[in-house]
N, C-alpha and C positions, 0 to 999 in steps of 0.2 A: 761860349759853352753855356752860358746862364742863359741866353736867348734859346736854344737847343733845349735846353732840359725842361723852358716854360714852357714851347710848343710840345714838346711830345716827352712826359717824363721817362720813357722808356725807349730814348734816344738812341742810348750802347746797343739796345739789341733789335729794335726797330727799325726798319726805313718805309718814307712814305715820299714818296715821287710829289715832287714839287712842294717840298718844306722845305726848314732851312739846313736841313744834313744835307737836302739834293744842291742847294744855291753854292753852301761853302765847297762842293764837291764839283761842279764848276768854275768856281771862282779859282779853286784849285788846276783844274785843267787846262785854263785860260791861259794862267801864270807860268804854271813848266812848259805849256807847247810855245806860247808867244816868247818865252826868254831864250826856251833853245832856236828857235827861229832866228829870232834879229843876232845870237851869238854868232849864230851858224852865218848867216849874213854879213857882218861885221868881218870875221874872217874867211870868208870863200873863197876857196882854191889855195889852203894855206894847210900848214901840217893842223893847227890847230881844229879846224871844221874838220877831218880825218879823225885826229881825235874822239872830237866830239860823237861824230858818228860811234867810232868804234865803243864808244861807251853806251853808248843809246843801245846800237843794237844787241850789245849783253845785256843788258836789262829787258829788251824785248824779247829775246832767247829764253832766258828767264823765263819771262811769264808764260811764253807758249809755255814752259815744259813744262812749268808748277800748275796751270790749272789742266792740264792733260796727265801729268801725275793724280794731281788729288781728286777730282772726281773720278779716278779708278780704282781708285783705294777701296778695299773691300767694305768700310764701315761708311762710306759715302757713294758707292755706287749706286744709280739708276738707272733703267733702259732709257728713260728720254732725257737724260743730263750725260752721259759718261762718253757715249759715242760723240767722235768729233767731226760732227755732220753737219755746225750750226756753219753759217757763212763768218760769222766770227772766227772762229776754229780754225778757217781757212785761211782768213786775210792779214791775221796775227803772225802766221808763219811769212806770208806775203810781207807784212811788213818787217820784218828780220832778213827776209835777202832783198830787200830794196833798201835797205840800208848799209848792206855788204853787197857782193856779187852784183845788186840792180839789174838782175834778170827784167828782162821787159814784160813778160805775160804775166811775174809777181806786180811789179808797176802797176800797170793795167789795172787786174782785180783790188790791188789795193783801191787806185782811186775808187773805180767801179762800181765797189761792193763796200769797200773799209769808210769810203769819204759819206760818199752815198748814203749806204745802208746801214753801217754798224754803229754811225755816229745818231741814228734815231734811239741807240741803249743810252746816249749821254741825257737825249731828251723825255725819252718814256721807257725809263729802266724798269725792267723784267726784275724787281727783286725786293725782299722785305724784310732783308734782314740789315741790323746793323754792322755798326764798325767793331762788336765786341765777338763779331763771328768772322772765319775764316773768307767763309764766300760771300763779303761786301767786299776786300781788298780783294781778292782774284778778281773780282765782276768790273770792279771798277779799274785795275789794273790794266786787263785785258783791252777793252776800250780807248785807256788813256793809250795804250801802245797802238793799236790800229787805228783812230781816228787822227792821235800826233801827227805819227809818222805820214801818214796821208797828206797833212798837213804840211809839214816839212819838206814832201818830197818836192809839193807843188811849188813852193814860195821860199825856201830855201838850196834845194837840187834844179830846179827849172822844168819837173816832168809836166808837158803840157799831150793832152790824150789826141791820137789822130785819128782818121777817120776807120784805120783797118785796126784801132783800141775799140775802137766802138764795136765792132763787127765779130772780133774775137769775144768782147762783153757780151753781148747778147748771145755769143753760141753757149758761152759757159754759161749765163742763165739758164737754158733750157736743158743740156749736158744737167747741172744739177739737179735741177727740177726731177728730172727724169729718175734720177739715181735713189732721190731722197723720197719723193714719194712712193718708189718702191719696196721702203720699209717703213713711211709712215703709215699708210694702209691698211698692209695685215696684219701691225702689228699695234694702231691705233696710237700713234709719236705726232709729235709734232717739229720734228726738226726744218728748219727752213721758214717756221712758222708756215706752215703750208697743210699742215697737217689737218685730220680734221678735228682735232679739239683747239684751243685758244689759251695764250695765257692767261694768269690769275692778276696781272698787274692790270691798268686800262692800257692798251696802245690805239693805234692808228686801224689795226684790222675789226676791232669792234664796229667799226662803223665801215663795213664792208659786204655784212650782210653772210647769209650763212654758209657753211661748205658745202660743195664745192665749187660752186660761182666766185665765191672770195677769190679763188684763185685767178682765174681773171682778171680779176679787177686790181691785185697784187700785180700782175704780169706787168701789167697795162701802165699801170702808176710807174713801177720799176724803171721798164724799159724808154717810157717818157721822161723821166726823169734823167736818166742815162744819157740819153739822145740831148735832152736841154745842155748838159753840161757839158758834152763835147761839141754842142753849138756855138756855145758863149767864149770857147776858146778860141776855136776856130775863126769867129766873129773876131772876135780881138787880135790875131793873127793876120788877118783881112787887113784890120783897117788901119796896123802898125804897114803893110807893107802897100797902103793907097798913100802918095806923098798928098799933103794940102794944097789945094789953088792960091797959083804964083809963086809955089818955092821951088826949087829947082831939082827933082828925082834924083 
């Protein structure tokens, strides 16, 4: 906390992406995902990992509902914060029935978009306020539930992406795109970040270049990204089922 209060005296109500409120809040996420993991591990296929689960995902439950409660609340509402159009928004509910039910197209957009996408709010958080306001712990709540469970699903449930996860990813890509740009537009939002104004944090789109090209190049990056990641599985799949020269198949 003394280290905290040198770097920035106005710590409680502050955040600045990549100080030591961002490191301890890492180090944080490290520790709950990695502990519920090897738990989960430890005991799998046992009442306990059941358990486990079923407590995670009321805690995930949770947080979908409270940050979809509170920024609708009439003295925190905005047009570009209240609507739950962010790919967050989405993958948060995604990871709450992947932790119950494990509907497969929730699966899916979780890794897809939650592992993928929303785990860039752990790296280049959209936000500046501190821990003495409401919307540090929803912001950072929301993430630790989508990026975890993402986490979890992969290395503690064994979800590995196949080729027709990828194929359904890439439709809901564009499915979204579609939907969300037609109210970012005329109504000047930027949900999806796609929009045509930019956050106020620094991210990855600043160097993207200006709207509407950026969107391209979003696409581009995305769906490559996408693509590597169910490569590298797949890859690994492969070469578990090539036996070694001289052993016996």
């Amino acid at each position: 906390m003394l280290a905290l209060a040198a770097a920035n005296p106005d710590w409680l109500h502050t955040f600045k992406p990549f100080g030591p409120m961002h490191a301890v809040v890492l180090l944080a996420f490290i520790l709950l995902t990695g502990g519920s993991i090897l738990l989960a591990r430890r005991h799998a296929r046992t009442p306990r990992e059941r358990t486990l689960r079923r407590v995670l995902s009321i805690l995930v439950w949770i947080t979908a509902l409270a940050n979809l409660v509170w920024y609708a609340l009439p003295m925190n509402f905005s047009w570009d914060k209240a609507l739950p159009l962010q790919m967050c928004d989405i993958a948060v509910f995604c990871a709450a029935i992947t932790l119950g039910p494990a509907w497969r197209p929730c699966r899916n957009l979780l890794f897809f978009w939650g592992l993928l996408l929303s785990s860039q709010g752990l790296i280049t958080p959209v936000l500046e306020v501190g821990p003495a306001h409401m919307r540090f712990w929803l912001f950072w709540s929301l993430h630790f539930a989508i990026v975890g469970v993402a986490l979890y699903d992969v290395f503690a449930l064994g979800f590995r992406p196949r080729l027709t996860d990828l194929r359904f990813a890439f439709i809901a890509n564009f499915i979204y795109a579609a939907l969300v740009l037609a109210i970012d537009i005329p109504y000047k939002l930027n949900y999806g970040y796609i929009g045509p104004s930019k956050p106020n944090a620094p991210t990855i789109i600043d160097s993207l270049g200006p709207w509407p090209l950026r969107i391209l190049w979003m696409f581009l990056i995305v769906m490559t990204l996408q693509a590597l990641a169910w490569a590298c599985f797949a890859g690994a799949r492969r070469s578990a089922r090539i036996p070694s020269p001289g052993t016996n198949p």
